[in-house]
Backbone as numpy.savetxt, mean C-alpha at the origin, in Angstrom:
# Nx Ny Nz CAx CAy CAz Cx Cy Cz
7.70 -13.95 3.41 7.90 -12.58 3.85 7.65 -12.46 5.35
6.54 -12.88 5.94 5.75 -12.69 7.54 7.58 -13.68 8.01
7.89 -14.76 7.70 8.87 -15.46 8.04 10.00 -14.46 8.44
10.48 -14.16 7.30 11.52 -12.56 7.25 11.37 -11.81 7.98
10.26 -11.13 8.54 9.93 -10.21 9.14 10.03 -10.79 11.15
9.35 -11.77 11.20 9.45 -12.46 12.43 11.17 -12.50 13.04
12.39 -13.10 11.80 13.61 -13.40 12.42 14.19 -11.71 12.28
14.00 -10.93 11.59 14.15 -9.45 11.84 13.74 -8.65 13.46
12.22 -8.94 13.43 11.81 -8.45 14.57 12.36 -8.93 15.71
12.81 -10.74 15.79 13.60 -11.03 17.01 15.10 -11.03 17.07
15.54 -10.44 15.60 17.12 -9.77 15.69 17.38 -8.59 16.58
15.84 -7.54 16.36 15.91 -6.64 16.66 15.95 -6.76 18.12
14.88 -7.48 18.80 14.66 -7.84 20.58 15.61 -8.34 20.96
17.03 -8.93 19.98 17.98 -9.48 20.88 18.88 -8.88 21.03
19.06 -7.41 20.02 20.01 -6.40 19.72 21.49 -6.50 18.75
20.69 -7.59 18.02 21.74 -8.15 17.34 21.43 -7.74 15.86
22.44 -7.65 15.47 22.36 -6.95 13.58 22.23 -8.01 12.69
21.20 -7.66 11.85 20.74 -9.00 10.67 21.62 -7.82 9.40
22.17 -8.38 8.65 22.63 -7.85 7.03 21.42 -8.36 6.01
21.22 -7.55 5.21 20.06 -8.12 4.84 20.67 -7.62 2.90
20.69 -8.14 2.19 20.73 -7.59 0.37 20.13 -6.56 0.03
20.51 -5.44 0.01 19.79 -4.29 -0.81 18.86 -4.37 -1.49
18.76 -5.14 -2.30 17.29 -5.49 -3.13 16.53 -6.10 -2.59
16.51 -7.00 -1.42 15.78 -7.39 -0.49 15.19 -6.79 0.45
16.14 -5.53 1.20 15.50 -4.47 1.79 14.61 -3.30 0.98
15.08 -3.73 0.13 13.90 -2.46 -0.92 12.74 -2.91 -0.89
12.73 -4.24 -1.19 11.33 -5.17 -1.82 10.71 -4.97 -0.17
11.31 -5.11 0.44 11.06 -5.21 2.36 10.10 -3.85 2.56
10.80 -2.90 2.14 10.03 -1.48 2.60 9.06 -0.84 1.44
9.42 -1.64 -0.17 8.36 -1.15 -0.47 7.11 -2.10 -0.16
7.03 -3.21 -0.04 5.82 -4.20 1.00 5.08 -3.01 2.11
6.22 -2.89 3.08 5.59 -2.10 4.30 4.95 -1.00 4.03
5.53 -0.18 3.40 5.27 1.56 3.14 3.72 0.58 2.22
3.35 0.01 1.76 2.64 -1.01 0.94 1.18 -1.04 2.00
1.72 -2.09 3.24 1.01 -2.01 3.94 0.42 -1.13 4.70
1.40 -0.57 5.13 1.02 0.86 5.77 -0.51 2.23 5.63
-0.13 1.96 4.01 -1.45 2.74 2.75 -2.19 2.15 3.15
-2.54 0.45 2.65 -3.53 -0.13 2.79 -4.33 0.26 4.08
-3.70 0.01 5.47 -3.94 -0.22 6.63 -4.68 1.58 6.73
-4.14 2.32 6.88 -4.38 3.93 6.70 -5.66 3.89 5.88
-5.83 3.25 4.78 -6.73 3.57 3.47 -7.89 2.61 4.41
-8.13 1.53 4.93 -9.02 0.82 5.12 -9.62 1.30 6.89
-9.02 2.54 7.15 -9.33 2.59 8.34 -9.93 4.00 8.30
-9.78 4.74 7.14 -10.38 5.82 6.49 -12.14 5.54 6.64
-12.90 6.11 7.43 -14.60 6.44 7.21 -14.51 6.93 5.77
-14.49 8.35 5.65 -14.46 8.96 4.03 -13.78 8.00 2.58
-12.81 7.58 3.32 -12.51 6.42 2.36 -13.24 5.30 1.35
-14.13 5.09 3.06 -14.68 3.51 2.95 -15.98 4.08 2.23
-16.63 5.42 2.43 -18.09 5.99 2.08 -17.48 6.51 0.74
-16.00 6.37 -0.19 -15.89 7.07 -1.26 -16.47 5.87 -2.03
-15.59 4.72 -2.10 -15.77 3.29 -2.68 -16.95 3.07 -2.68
-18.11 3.27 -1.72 -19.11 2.50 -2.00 -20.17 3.78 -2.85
-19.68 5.26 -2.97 -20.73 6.19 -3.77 -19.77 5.47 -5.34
-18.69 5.51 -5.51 -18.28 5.18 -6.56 -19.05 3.86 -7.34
-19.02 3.31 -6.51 -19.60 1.62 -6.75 -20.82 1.86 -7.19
-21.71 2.77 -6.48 -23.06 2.64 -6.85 -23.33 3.73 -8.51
-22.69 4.51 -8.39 -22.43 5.45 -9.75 -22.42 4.69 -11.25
-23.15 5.29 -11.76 -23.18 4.59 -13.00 -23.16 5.41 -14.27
-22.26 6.81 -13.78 -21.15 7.45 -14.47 -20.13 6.80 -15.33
-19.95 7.47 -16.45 -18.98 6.59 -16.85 -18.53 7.60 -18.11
-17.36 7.73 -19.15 -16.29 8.63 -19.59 -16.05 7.99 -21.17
-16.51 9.09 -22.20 -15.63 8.88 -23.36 -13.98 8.42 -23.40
-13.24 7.71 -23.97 -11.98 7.79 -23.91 -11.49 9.54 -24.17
-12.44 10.39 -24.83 -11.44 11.24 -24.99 -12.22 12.29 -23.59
-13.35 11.93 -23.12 -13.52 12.75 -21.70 -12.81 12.56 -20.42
-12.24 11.08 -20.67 -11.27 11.04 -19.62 -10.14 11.36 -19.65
-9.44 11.79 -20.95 -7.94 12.42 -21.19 -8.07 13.76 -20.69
-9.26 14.29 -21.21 -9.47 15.93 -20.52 -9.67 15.44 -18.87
-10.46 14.63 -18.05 -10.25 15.06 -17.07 -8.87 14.61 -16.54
-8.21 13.49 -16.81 -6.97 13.55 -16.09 -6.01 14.54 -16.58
-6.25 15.39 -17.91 -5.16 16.15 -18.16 -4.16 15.72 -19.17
-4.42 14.45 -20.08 -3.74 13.64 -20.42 -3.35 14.62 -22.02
C-alpha cells in the first residue's frame, strides 16, 4: 500500500495521470479516511483521558442492560 501511495504521490509531482481500478481506489480511500480517524482519534487529549477512565472501570453490563443502553 505505502508502495502505491509513494508512485501516486510522484504521479501527482510530475503532473501526470495514474488510472487506478475502482475497487482499488475504494480500498485506497477507505485506508485513508481509515487513517485519518486514527490520526485525529490519537491526537485527541479527551480521547486519550476517555480510554484510560474506561480501562480503569470495572463497570460492566447484563446482556440484557446493554440492549437497553444501546437501544437494541
Amino acid at each position: 500500500m505505502n508502495t502505491l501511495i509513494r508512485k501516486l504521490n510522484t504521479s501527482i509531482l510530475k503532473k501526470s495521470v495514474a488510472v487506478v481500478p475502482i475497487d482499488v481506489w475504494e480500498k485506497m480511500q477507505t485506508t485513508l479516511t481509515d487513517l485519518r480517524e486514527d490520526l485525529e482519534m490519537y491526537a485527541s487529549v479527551n480521547y486519550k483521558k476517555s480510554i484510560v477512565k474506561a480501562r480503569r472501570s470495572t463497570k460492566s453490563y447484563s446482556p440484557s442492560e446493554a440492549r437497553k443502553k444501546l437501544a437494541l
